[in-house]
N, C-alpha and C positions, 0 to 999 in steps of 0.2 A: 504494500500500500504506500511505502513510503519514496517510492520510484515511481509512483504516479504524482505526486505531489510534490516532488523534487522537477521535473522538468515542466512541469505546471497543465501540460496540455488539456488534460481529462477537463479542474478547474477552468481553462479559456473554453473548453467549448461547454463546460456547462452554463457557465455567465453569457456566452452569445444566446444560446438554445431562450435561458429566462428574459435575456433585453428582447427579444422578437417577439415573444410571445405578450411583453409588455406596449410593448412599440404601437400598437392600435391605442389602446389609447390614449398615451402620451401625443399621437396626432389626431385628435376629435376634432370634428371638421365643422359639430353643432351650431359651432358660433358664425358661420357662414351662413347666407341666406342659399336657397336654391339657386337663384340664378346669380354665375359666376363674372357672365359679362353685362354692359347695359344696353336694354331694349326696351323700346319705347311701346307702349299701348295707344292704339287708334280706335275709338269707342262708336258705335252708331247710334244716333237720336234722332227722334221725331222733331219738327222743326213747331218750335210753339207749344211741345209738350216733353222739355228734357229729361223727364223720368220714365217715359214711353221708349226702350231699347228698339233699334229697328233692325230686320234681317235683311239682307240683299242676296236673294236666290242665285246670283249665277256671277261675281266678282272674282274678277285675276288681278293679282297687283306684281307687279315689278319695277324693278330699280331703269335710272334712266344712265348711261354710263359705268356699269357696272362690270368688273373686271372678270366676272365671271358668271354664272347665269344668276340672276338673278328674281327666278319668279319665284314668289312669296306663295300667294295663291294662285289657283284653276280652275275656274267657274265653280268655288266653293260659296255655301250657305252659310253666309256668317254673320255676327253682328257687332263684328270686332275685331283686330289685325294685329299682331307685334311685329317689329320691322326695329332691323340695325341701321346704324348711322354709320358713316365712314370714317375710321380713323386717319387716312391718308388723304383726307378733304376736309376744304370747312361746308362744301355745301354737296348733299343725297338728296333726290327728287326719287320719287314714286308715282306711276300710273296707276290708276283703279279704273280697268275696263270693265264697264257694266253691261252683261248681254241678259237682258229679263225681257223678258215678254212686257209686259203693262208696264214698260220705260217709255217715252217719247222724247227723243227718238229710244228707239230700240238699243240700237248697240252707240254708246257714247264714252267718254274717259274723262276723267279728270285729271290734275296734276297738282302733287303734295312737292314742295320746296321747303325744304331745311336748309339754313343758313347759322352755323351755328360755329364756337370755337370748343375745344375739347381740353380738358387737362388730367394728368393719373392723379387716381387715389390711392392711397396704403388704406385696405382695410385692416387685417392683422397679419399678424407669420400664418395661421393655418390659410387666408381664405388671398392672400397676396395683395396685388393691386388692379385695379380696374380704370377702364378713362370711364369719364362723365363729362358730357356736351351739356352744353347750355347755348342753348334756340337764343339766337340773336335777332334772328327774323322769321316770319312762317307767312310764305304764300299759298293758294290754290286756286284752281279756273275753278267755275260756277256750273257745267254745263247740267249736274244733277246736284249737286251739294249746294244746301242754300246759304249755309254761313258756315264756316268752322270756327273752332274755338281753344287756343295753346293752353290748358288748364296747370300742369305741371311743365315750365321749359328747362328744368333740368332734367336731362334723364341720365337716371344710373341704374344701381341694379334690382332695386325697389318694384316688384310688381303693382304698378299703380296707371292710372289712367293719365296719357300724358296731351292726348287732342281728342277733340271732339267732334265729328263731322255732323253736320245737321242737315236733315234728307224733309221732303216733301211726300206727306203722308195721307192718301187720300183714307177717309172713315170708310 
């Protein structure tokens, strides 16, 4: 016994075996929120009734300049979108092609304009750093969207509503 504790081995590999098996949770990740990067939420409202959610049957969105593909949706039934900003821009534009039947016209697009500057944040050692945009500016064309609305213009990694589109809603 005493040639196993003279060269120490047995001992290192029993103290690695016990640091692994502690090693989870020395790294708990708890204090992180789920989402690790930030993404912004786009919400759909009844125009004249903002607590009225609206669904749009048949919406694709994608980026305009975008280095890689970039559709978001495809003719999905949603009443609501999350979309990345670019870190390598200060400005991300988004299409929202609408093909709904009881649209006039029928098939039409809008366009979402982010203008914004970005800077990192340190959350902690488990959960690192993340950039956070803050909207400088927010445009959009009208051609079915009657007003929109920047509710939150910082986005980070906070699942929260960060615009508001407001649609015309017949009773």
């Amino acid at each position: 016994m005493n040639r196993f504790l003279r060269n120490g081995k047995p001992i290192a590999a029993i103290f690695c075996v016990a640091a692994l098996l502690f090693l989870p949770v020395a790294c708990n990740t708890e204090a992180c929120l789920d989402r690790k990067s930030s993404i912004m939420t786009v919400d759909f409202r009844a125009f004249g009734d903002t607590a009225l959610a609206v669904r749009i049957d048949s919406l694709s969105v994608y980026g305009i300049g975008q280095p890689t593909d970039s559709l978001l949706l495809d003719r999905a039934s949603v009443s609501s979108f999350q979309a990345t900003l670019r870190s390598d821009k200060d400005t991300t534009q988004y299409v929202l092609y609408y093909d709904q039947y009881n649209l006039n016209p029928r098939r039409s697009r809008d366009t979402l304009t982010f203008i914004y500057h970005a800077y990192v944040q340190f959350e902690s050692a488990e959960c690192g750093a993340i950039y956070v945009y803050v909207i400088d500016e927010f445009r959009y064309t009208t051609w079915q969207i009657i007003q929109a609305e920047m509710r939150t213009p910082e986005i980070d990694n906070r699942e929260i509503e960060n615009v508001r589109l407001y649609y015309a809603v017949s009773e």
